[in-house]
N, C-alpha and C positions, 0 to 999 in steps of 0.2 A: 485631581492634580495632574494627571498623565492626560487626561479626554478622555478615558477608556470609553469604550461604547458597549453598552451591555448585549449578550450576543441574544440574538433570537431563537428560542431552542426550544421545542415541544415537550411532552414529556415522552413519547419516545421519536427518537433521529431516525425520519425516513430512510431506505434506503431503496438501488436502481441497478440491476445489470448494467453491464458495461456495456453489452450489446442496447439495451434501450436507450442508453444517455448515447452514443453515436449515432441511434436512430434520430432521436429527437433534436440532435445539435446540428445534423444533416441537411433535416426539414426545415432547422429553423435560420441555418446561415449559407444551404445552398454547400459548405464544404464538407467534401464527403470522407469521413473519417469510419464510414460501417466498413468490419471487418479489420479494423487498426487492431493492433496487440495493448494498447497502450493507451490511456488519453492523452491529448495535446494538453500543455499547458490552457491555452484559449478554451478549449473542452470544458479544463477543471473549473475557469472564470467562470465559463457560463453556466455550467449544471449548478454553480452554487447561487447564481442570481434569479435563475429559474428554480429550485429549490424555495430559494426564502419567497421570491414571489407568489408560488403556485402551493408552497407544500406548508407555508408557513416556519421555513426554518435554516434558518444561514451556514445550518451543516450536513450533510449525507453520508451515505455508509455508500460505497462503491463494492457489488459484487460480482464475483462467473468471471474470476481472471483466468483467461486459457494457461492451461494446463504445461500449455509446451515453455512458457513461461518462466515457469517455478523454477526452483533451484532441487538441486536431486534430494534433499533433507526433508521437504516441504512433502507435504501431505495431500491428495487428489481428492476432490470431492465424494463421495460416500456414493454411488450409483450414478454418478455422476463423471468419471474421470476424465472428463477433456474438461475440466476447471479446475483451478486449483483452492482448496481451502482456504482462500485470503479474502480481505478486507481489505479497504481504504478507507478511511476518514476525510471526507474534506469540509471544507472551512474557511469561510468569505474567499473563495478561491482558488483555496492552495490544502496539497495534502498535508495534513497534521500528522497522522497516523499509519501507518502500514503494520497489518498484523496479518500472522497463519499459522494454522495448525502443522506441526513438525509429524517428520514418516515416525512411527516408532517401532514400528515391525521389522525386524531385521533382516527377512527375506527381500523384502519391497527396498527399503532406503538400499541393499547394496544392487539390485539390479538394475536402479535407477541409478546407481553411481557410476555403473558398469557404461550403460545405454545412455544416458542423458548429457555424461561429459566425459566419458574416455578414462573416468578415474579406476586407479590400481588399487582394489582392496587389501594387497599385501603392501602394502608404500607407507611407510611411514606418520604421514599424517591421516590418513584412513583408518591402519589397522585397529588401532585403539580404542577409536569412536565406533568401529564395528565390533568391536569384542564387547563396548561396553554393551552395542544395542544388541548382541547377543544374549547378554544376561538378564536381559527383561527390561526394557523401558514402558513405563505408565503411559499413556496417552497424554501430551503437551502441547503447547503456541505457548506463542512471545507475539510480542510487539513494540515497535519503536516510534518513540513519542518526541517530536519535534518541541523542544519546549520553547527554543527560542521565534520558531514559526509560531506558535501560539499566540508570546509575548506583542509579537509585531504585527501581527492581526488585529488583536485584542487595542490594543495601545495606536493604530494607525499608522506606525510607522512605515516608510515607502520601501526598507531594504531591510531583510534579515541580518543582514551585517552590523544594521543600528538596534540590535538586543540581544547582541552576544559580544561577552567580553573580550574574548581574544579571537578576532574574524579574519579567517582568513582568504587571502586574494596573491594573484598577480606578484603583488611588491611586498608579502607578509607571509612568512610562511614558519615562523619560529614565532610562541609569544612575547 
């Protein structure tokens, strides 16, 4: 009823450094994006079109986000730390997903609160979350799931604004 188009999807979702997909969108369109913090939009089009073409599959895992990046809660790669513990999803073009592993060592998360953004661990929105990660936090991530990027992938639609019910813009900003 909607068109939907059934996605192309392996059974497991390749995935690419950030550093490789910059290499290879470099070579292949002449703009030089190696060494970007970041993918361009135009980036994320393409590694998905290359994806489905070459890898067999119309979504990728994006990994090796540098490090300097992360937000101070966020967790650094395991022998690794100039990357940060995260993931992308992407998906006929567009990230779906962003997920990472959170600090939960209470030495680490406050030093990097200290050095990464100038924050006060006696300050009121600080001190609490550090008392808590004082008292032991287990090892955790999250992740946050675009549903209506999904929707409008999935469904062809041209604007995430047409698969979400209250979208806002410019001239809408209450629902």
């Amino acid at each position: 009823m909607w068109g939907a188009v059934k996605p192309v999807l392996p059974k497991e979702i390749p995935s690419m450094t950030m550093a490789d997909i910059h290499e290879k969108y470099t070579a292949a369109t002449g703009t030089k994006t190696v060494g970007e913090k970041d993918l361009r939009p135009d980036e994320e089009r393409w590694i998905c079109e290359y994806a489905r073409d070459n890898l067999g599959s119309e979504a990728i895992f994006v990994t090796d986000w540098p490090a300097s990046e992360m937000r101070f809660y966020h967790k650094a790669q395991a022998g690794r730390p100039q990357f940060a513990d995260r993931i992308d999803l992407l998906f006929r073009g567009l990230e779906m997903v962003t997920g990472s592993m959170r600090e939960n060592r209470h030495d680490i998360v406050r030093k990097q609160l200290i050095d990464m953004v100038g924050g006060d661990p006696e300050a009121p929105g600080f001190k609490y979350f550090l008392m808590a990660m004082q008292a032991g936090m287990p090892p955790h991530g999250g992740f946050g799931m675009g549903l209506e990027r999904i929707t409008a992938k999935m469904i062809g639609l041209n604007n995430i604004k047409e698969a979400s019910l209250f979208p806002r813009d410019i001239n809408r900003l209450a629902p």
